[in-house]
C-alpha positions in Angstrom: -18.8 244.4 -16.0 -15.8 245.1 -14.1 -12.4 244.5 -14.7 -9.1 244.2 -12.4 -7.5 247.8 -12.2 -4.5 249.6 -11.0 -3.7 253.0 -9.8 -1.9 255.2 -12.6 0.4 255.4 -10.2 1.7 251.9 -10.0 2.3 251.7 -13.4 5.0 253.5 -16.1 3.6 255.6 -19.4 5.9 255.3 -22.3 6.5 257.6 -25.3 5.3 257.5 -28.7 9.1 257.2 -29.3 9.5 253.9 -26.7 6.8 252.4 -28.3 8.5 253.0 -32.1 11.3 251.3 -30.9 9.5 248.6 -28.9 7.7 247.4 -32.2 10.6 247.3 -34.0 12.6 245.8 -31.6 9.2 243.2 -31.3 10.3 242.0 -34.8 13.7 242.3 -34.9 14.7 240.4 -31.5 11.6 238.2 -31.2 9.9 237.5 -34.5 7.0 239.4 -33.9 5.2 240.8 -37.1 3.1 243.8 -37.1 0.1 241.5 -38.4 0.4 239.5 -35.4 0.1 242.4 -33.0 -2.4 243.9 -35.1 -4.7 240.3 -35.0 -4.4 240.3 -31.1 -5.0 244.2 -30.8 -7.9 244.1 -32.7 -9.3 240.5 -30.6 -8.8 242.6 -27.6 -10.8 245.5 -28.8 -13.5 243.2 -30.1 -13.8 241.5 -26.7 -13.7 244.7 -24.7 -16.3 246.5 -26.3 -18.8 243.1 -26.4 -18.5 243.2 -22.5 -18.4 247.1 -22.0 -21.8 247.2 -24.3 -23.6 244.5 -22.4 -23.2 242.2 -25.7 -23.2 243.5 -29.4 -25.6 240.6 -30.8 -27.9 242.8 -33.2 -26.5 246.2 -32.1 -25.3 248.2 -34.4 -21.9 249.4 -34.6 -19.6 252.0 -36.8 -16.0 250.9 -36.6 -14.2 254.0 -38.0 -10.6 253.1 -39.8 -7.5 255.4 -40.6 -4.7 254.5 -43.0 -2.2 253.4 -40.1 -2.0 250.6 -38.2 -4.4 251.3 -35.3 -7.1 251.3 -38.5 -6.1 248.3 -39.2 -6.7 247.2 -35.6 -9.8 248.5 -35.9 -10.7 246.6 -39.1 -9.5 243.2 -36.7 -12.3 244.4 -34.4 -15.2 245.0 -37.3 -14.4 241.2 -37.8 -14.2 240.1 -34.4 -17.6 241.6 -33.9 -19.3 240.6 -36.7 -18.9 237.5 -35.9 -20.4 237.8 -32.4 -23.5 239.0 -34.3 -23.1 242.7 -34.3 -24.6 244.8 -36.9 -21.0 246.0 -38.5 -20.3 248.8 -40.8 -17.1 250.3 -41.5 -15.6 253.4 -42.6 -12.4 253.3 -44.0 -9.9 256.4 -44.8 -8.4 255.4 -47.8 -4.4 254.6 -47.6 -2.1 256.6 -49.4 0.4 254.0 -49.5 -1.2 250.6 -51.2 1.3 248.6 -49.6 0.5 249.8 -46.0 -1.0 247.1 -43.9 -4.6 249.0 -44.1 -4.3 248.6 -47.8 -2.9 244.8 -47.7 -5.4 244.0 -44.4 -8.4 246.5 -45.6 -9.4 254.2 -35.3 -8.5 257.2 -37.2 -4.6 257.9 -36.3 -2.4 256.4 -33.5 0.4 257.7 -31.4 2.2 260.0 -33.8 -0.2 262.1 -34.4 0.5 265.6 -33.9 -2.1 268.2 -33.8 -4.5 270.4 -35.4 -6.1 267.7 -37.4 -6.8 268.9 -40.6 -9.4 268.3 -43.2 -11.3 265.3 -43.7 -10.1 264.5 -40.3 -11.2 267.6 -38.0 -14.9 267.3 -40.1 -15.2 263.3 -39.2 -13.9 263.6 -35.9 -16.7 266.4 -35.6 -19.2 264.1 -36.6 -18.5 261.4 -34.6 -18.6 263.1 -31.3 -21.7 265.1 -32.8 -24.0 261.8 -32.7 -23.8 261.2 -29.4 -23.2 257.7 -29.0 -20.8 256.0 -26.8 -16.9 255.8 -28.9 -14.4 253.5 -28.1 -11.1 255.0 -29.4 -8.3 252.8 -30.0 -4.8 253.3 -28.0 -5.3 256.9 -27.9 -8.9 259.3 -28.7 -8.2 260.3 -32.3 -6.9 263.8 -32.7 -4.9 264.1 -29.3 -1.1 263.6 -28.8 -0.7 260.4 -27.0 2.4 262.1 -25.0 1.1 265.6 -24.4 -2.8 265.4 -24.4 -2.7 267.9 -26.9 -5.4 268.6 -29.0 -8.0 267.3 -27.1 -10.8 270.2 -27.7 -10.8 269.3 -31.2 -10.2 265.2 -30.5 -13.1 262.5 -30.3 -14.4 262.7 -27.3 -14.8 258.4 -25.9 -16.3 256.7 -23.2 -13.2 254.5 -23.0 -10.3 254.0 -24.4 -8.5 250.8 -25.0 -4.6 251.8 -25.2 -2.7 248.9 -26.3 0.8 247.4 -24.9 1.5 250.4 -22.7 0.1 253.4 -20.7 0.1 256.7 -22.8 0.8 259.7 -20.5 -1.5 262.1 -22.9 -4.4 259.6 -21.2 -3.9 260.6 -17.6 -7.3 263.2 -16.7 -7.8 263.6 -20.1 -11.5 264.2 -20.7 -11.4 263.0 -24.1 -10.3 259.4 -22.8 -13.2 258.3 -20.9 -12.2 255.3 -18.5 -8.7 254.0 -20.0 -8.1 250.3 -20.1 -4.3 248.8 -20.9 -4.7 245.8 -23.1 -1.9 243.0 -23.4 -1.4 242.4 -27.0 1.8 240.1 -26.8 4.4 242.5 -26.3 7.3 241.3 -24.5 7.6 243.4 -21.2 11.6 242.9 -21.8 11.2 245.6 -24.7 10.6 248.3 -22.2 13.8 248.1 -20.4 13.5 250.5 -17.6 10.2 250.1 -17.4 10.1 246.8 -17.5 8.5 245.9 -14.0 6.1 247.9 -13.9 4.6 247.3 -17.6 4.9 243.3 -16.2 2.6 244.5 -13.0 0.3 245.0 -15.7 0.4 242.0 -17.5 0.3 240.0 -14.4 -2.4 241.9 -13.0 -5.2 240.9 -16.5 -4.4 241.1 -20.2 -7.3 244.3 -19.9 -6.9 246.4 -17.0 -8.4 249.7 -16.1 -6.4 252.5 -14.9 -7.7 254.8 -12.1 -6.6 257.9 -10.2 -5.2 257.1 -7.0 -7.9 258.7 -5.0 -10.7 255.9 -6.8 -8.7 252.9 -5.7 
């Protein structure tokens, strides 16, 4: 399947630190609760990887889930996918906090992280890229800084990666991130301020959109 796609250069990468703001600002100005984004992030994923697999029905599939919020996207997906008849089983990392939305609700980290990944993480991430199947990582490959790309020898290594809201520079060339797809998960364009327009070009263009050098397109 293909999907509508842009050149990395027609479209703005935000910060870890934007997108901190943006989601605050999401429910502060607009209403928007984390579990909201979090049900359409994890519908998006869930629809992505049915059409980038050819259809999950009977296929089996490991949905691997951190404490943060991107696990609990990925636990939104595990749902979203088992009812289109894959074979789901999930991994969870248990929460430290039980309040977090992991905890409350049921990837491995999101755009904070800041490498070396230490233990369990470094072994699991290990493991995952050792089997050899085809990973979707969620917003960014676990391990690498969404910002930088640091990290990325020791990072999962995915066949695509479905970064949510925004573009992550750290993405851009990066190995690790396979083909990158931007998906629209309801946040207003308006919370980007400077970057407004071109985040909108997205969102105009398909609520999933690939992002390709400029010499593919």
């Amino acid at each position: 399947m293909s999907w509508p796609a842009l050149r990395w250069n027609q479209v703005a990468a935000v910060s870890s630190e934007v997108l901190r703001h943006a989601d605050a600002r999401a429910r502060d100005e607009f209403g928007i609760e984390p579990l909201q984004l979090m049900e359409i992030a994890g519908w998006q994923i869930a629809r992505f990887t049915e059409a980038f697999m050819d259809g999950v029905g009977y296929k089996r599939i490991l949905v691997v889930a951190g404490s943060g919020n991107n696990g609990g996207d990925a636990l939104v997906a595990a749902r979203f996918l088992h009812q289109r008849g894959a074979l789901v089983t999930a991994s969870v990392v248990a929460a430290k906090d039980p309040g977090s939305l992991v905890a409350r609700h049921a990837g491995l980290f999101g755009t904070g992280i800041r490498p070396p990944l230490r233990e369990p993480a470094a072994r699991m991430v290990a493991e995952m890229n050792a089997i050899g199947r085809p990973i979707v990582s969620i917003d960014v490959p676990s391990g690498m800084n969404a910002d930088t790309g640091a990290g990325a020898e020791t990072a999962v290594r995915a066949a695509a990666t479905v970064t949510l809201a925004a573009p992550k520079s750290g993405l851009r060339r990066s190995p690790n991130s396979g083909r990158v797809f931007v998906a629209d998960i309801g946040m207003p364009a308006a919370l980007f301020s400077a970057d407004r327009a071109a985040i909108e070009l997205i969102y105009r263009t398909g609520d999933l959109v690939e992002l390709v050098d400029p010499d593919l397109l």
